[in-house]
C-alpha positions as CSV (number, residue, x, y, z in Angstrom):
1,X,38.9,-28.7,-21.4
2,X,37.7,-29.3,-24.8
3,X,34.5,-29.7,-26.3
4,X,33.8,-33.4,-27.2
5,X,33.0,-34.6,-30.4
6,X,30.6,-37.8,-31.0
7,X,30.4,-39.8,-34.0
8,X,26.9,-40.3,-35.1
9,X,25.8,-44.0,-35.3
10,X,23.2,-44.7,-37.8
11,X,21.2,-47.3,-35.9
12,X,20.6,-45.0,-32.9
13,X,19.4,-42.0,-35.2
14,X,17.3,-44.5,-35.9
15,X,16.1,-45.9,-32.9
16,X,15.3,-41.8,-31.9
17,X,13.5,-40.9,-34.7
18,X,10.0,-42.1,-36.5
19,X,9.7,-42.7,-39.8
20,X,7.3,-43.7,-42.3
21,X,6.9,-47.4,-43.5
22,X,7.5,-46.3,-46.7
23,X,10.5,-44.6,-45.8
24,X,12.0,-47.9,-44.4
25,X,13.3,-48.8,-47.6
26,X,15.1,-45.7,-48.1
27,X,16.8,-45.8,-44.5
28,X,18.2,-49.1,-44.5
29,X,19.5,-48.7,-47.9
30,X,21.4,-45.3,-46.7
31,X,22.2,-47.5,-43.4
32,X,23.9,-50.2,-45.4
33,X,25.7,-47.9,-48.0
34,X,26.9,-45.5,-44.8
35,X,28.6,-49.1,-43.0
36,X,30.3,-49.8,-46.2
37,X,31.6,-46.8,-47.3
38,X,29.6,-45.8,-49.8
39,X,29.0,-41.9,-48.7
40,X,27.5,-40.6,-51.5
41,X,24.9,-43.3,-51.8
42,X,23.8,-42.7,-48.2
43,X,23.7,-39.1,-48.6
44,X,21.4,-38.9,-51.6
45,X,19.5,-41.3,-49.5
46,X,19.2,-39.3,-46.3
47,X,18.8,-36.3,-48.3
48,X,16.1,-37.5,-49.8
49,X,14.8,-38.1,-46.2
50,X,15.5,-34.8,-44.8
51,X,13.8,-32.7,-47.4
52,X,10.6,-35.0,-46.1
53,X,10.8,-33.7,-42.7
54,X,12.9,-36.5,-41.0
55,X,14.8,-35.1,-38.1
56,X,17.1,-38.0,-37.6
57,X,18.0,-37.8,-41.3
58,X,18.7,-33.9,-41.0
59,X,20.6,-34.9,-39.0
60,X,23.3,-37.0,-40.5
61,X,23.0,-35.0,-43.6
62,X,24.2,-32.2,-41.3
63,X,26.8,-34.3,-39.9
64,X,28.0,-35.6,-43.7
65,X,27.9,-32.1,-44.8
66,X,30.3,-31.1,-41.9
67,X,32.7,-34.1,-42.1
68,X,33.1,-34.4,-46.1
69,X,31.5,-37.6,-46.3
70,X,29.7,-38.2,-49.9
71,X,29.7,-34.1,-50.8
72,X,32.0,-31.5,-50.7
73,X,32.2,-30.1,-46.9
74,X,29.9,-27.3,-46.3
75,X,29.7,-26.0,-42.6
76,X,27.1,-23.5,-43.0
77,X,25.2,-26.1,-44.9
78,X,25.7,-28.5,-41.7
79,X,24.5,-25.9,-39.7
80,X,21.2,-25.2,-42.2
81,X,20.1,-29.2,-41.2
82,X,21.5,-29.3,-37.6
83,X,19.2,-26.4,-36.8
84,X,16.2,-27.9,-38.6
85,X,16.2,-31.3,-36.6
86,X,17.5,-29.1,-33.7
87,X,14.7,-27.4,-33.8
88,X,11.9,-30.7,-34.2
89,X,13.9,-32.1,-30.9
90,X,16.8,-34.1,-32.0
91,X,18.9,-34.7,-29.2
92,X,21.6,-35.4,-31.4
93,X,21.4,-32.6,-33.4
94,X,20.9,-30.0,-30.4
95,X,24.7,-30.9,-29.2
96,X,26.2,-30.8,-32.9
97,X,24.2,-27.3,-33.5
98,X,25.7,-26.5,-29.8
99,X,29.1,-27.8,-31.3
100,X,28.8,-25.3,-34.3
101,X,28.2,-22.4,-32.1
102,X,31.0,-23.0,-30.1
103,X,33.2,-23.5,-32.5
104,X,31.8,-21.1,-34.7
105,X,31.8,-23.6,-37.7
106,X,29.4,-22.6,-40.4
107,X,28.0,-20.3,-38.4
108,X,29.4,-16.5,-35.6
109,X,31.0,-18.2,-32.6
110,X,28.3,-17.7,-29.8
111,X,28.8,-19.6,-26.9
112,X,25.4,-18.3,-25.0
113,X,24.0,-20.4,-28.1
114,X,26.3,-23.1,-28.0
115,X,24.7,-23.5,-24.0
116,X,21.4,-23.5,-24.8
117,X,21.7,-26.5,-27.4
118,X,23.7,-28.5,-25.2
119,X,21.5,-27.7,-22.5
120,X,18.5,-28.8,-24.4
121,X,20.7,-32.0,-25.3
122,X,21.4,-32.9,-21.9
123,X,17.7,-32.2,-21.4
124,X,17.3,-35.7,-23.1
125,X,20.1,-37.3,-21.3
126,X,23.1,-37.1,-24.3
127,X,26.1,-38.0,-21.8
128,X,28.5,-35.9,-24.2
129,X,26.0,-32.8,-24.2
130,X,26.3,-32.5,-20.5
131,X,30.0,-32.5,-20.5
132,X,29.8,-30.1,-23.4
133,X,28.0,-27.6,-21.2
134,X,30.1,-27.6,-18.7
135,X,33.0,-26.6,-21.2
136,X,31.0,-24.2,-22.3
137,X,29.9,-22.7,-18.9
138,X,33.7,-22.2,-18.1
139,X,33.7,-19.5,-20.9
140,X,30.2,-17.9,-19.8
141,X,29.9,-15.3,-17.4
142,X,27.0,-16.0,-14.7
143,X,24.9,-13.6,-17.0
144,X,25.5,-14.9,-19.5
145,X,24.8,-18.7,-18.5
146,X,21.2,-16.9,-16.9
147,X,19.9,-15.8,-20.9
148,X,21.5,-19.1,-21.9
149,X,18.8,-20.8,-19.5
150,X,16.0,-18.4,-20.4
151,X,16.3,-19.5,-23.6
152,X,15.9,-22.6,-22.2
153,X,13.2,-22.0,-20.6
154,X,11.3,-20.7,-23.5
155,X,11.8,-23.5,-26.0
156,X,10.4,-26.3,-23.6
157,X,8.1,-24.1,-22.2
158,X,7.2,-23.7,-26.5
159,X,7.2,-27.4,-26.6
160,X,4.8,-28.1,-23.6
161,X,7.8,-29.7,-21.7
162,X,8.8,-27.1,-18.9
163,X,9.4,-30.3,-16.3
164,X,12.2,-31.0,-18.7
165,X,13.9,-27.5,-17.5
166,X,12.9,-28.1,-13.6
167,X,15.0,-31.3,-14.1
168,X,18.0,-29.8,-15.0
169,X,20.9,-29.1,-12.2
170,X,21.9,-25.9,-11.1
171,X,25.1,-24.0,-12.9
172,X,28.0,-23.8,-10.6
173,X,27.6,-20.3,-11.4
174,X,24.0,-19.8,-10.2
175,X,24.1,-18.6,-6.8
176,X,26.6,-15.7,-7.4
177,X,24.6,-12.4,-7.6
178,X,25.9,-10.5,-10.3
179,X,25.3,-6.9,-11.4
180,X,26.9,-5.5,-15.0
181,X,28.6,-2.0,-15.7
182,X,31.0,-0.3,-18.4
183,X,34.8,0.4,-18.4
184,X,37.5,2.1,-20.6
185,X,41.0,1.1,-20.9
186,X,43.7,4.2,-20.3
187,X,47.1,2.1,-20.9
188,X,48.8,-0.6,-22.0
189,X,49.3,-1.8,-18.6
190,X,46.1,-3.1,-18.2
191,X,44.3,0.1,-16.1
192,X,41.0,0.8,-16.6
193,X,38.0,3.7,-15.1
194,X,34.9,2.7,-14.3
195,X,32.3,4.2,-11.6
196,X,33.0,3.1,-8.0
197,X,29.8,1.6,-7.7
198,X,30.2,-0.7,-10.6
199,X,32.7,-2.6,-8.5
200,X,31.1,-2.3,-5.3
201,X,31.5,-4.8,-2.9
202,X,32.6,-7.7,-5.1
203,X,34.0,-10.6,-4.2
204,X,35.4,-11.4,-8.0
205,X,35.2,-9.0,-10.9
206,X,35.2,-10.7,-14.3
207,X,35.9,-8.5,-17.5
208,X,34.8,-9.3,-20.9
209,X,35.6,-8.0,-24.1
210,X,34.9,-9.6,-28.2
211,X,34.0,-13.2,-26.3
212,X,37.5,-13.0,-24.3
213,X,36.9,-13.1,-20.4
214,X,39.7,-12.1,-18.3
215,X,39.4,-11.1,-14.1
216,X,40.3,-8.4,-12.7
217,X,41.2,-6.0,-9.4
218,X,40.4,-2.8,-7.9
219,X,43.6,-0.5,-7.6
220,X,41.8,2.2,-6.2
221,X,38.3,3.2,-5.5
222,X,36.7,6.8,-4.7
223,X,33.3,6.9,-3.5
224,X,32.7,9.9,-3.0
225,X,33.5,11.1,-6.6
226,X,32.4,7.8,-8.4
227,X,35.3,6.6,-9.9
228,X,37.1,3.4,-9.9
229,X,40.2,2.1,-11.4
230,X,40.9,-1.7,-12.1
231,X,43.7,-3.8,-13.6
232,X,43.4,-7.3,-15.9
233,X,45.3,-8.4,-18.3
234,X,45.5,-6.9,-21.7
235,X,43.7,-8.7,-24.6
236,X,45.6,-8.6,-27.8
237,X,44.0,-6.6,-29.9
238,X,43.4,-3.9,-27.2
239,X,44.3,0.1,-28.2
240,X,44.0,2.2,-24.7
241,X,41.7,5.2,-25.3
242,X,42.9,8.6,-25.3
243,X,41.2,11.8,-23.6
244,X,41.0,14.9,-25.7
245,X,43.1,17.7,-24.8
246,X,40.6,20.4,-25.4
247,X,37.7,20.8,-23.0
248,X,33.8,19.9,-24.0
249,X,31.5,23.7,-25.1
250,X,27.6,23.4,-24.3
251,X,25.7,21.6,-27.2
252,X,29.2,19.5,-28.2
253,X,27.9,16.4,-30.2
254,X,28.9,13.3,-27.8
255,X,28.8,9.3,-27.4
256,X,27.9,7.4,-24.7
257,X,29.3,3.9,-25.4
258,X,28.7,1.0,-23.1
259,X,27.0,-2.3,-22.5
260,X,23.5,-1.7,-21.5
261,X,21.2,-4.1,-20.3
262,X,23.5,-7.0,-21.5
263,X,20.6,-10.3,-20.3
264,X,17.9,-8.1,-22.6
265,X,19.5,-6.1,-25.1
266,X,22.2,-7.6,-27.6
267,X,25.6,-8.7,-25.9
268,X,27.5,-6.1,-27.8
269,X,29.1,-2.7,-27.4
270,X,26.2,-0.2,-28.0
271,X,26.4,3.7,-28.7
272,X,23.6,6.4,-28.6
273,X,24.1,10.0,-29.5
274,X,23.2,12.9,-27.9
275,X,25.1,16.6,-26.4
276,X,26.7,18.5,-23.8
277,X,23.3,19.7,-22.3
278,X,24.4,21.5,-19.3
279,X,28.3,22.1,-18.5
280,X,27.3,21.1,-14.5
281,X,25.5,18.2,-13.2
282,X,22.5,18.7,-10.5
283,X,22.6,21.1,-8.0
284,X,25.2,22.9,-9.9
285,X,27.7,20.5,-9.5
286,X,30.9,21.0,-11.6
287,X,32.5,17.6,-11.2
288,X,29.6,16.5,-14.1
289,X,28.3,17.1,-17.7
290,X,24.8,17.0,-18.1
291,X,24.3,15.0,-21.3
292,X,21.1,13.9,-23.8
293,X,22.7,11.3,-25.1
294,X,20.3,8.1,-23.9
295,X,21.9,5.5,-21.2
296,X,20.6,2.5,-19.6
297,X,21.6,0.6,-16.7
298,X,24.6,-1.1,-17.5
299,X,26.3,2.0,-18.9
300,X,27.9,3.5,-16.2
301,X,31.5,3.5,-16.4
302,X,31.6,3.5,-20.5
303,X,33.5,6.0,-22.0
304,X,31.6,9.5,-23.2
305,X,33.4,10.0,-26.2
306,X,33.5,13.5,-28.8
307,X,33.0,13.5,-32.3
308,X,37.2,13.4,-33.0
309,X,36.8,9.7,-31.1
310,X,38.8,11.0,-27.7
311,X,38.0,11.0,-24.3
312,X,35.4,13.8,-22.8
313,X,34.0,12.0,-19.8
314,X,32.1,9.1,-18.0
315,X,29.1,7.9,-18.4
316,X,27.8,8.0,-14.2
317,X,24.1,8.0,-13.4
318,X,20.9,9.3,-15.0
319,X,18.1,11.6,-13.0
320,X,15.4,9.7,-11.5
321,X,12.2,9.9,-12.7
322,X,10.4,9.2,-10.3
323,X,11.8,11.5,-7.4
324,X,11.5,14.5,-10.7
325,X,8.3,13.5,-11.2
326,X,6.9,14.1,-7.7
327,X,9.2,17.4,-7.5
328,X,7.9,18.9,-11.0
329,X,5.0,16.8,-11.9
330,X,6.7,15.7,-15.7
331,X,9.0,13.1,-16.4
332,X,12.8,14.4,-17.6
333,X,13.7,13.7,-21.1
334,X,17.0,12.0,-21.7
335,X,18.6,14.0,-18.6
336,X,21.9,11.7,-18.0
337,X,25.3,12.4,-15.9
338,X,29.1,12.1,-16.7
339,X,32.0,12.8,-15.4
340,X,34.3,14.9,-16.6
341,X,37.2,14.3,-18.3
342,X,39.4,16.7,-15.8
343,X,38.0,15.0,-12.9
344,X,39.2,11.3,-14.2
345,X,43.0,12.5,-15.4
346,X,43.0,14.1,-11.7
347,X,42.3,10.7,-10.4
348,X,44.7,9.0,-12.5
349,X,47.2,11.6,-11.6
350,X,46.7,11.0,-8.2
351,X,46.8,7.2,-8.1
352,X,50.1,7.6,-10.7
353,X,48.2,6.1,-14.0
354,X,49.6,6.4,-16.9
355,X,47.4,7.9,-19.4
356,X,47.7,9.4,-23.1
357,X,46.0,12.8,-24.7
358,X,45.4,13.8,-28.0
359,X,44.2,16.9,-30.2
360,X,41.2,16.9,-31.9
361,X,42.0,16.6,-35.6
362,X,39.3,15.2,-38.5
363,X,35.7,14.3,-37.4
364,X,35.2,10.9,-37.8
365,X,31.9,8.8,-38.7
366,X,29.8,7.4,-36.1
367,X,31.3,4.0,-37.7
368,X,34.7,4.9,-36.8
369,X,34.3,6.1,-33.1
370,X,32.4,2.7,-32.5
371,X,35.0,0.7,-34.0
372,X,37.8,2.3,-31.6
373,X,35.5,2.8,-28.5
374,X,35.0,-1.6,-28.7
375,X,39.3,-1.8,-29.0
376,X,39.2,-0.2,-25.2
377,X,35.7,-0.5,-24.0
378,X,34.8,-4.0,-21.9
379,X,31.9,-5.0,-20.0
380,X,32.6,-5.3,-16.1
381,X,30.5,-8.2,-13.7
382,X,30.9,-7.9,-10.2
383,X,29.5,-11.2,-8.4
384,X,29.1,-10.5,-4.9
């Protein structure tokens, strides 16, 4: 399904908009030079307009700017007056800015965005908004589609019109609970680790990776040690990651890399730094590095990575604070879990999973690592 595109009629951007009496003038004569072709009349004439404050003249300067008509096509410019009217409460203007974000014309390609405009759009009952949201809730994970509606939320609630958001029907997606975790891709056939209880219990796993969404399966799942592998389909610009041959020493500089707290913190692969702290987990346990490196929920299942960019371990759990406090009286500082990297090519081995290893060679930059880690690290949902 596509996204639908509307032509912008002059009298109803009228009819939606107040304007002066002494701005009358000025808006019939862009009217009349708009019906008849004459482009760059009616945009000096609606520019004029806009630079007053006139949200139905941003507007169709916007929509000019984007189409070529009387000025040299400009999409970021379009995007500069859609977001301006947008932003006053132009229905109009809320689906073309949602239009631009989905598109990603004159502005990045964000379809959480491109939601919220079309959602405020159908707010004020534009037909084509609605069916534009729809479109775009196909692409968003139920997440997703819940910060989509906080934003929502906020901007009416901003405008003293939070009945307008009560009004609004329930996503398709809304009644799917939905919990969010980290995994790593080990080979070109699609396999990828992630913790057992990431996928626990779901009834559909989505996958999601540089705004591509793809579902995926369990293969195998060990409770008892954590560890999960899934299959999906392999995006195209995907480069499985590769575990380092040599083993991790106490104090090791390491990466945990993951999607933390995706509905709060940026929708984007993150990476925090930290060491080896401890070459066993709690109670001694050797199946885990004790690490410093900071993690959030979200995290588990992402990819602890050295400073060569390979493969030490993953990312599992962090100590609770509360049951430490009431055992020692302090709060633990950065005290986080992973599993090691023996452990996981055990598990492949055992489920037959193709896998690659490499030698440490060059450090790289911080830059680097990240910049591999996102070709192999995704963001796992499991609706349940």
């Amino acid at each position: 399904m596509k996204y639908i595109h509307v032509m912008i009629t002059i009298p109803m951007m009228f009819v939606s908009c107040l304007v002066s009496q002494a701005a009358y003038a000025s808006w019939d004569e862009a009217e009349v030079a708009y019906e008849k072709g004459d482009y760059k009349t009616a945009f000096q004439e609606f520019k004029a307009l806009a630079e007053a404050g006139n949200a139905a003249a941003q507007n169709n300067l916007g929509f000019m700017y984007e189409k070529g008509k009387g000025v040299a096509k400009d999409s970021t410019e379009a995007v500069k007056w859609y977001t301006q009217a947008a932003e006053q409460g132009e229905a109009s203007a809320q689906n073309n800015l949602g239009l631009s974000y989905a598109e990603g014309k004159g502005v990045a390609k964000d379809e959480v965005q491109a939601y919220h405009w079309f959602n405020l759009a159908a707010s004020s009952g534009v037909d084509s908004a609605k069916k534009n949201r729809e479109t775009a809730e196909s692409h968003l994970l139920p997440f997703q589609i819940a910060q989509a509606q906080a934003m929502t939320r906020d901007y009416l609630a901003k405008q003293n019109k939070p009945d307008e958001f009560k009004a609004l029907p329930e996503t398709k997606k809304s009644e799917s609970t939905a919990t969010t975790g980290t995994a790593f891709l080990v080979n070109t056939q699609g396999h990828l680790l992630t913790n057992a209880h990431v996928v626990n219990q779901c009834k559909t796993i989505n996958v999601y990776s540089e705004n591509t969404t793809t579902l995926a399966e369990i293969v195998a799942r060990d409770e008892k040690n954590d560890m999960a592998i899934i299959k999906t389909d392999v995006w195209s610009y995907a480069k499985p990651m590769q575990f380092s041959k040599q083993g991790v020493g106490l104090g090791q500089d390491i990466y945990a890399i993951g999607y933390p707290l995706p509905t709060l913190l940026a929708l984007d692969l993150q990476m925090t730094k930290g060491n080896v702290s401890a070459l066993a987990g709690l109670g001694n346990d050797s199946r885990f590095y004790q690490i410093s490196a900071p993690v959030q929920s979200g995290n588990s299942g992402g990819p602890l990575v050295n400073g060569y960019g390979l493969v030490s371990g993953m990312v599992t759990s962090k100590a609770n604070l509360v049951k430490v406090k009431e055992m020692t009286g302090d709060f633990p500082q950065n005290v986080n879990f992973a599993i090691k990297e023996s452990q996981l090519k055990n598990y492949l081995d055992t489920n037959r999973i193709a896998y690659d290893t490499a030698s440490s060679s060059d450090e790289l930059k911080g830059e680097a690592i990240a910049e591999r880690a996102r070709k192999y690290t995704v963001l796992v949902e499991c609706l349940r």
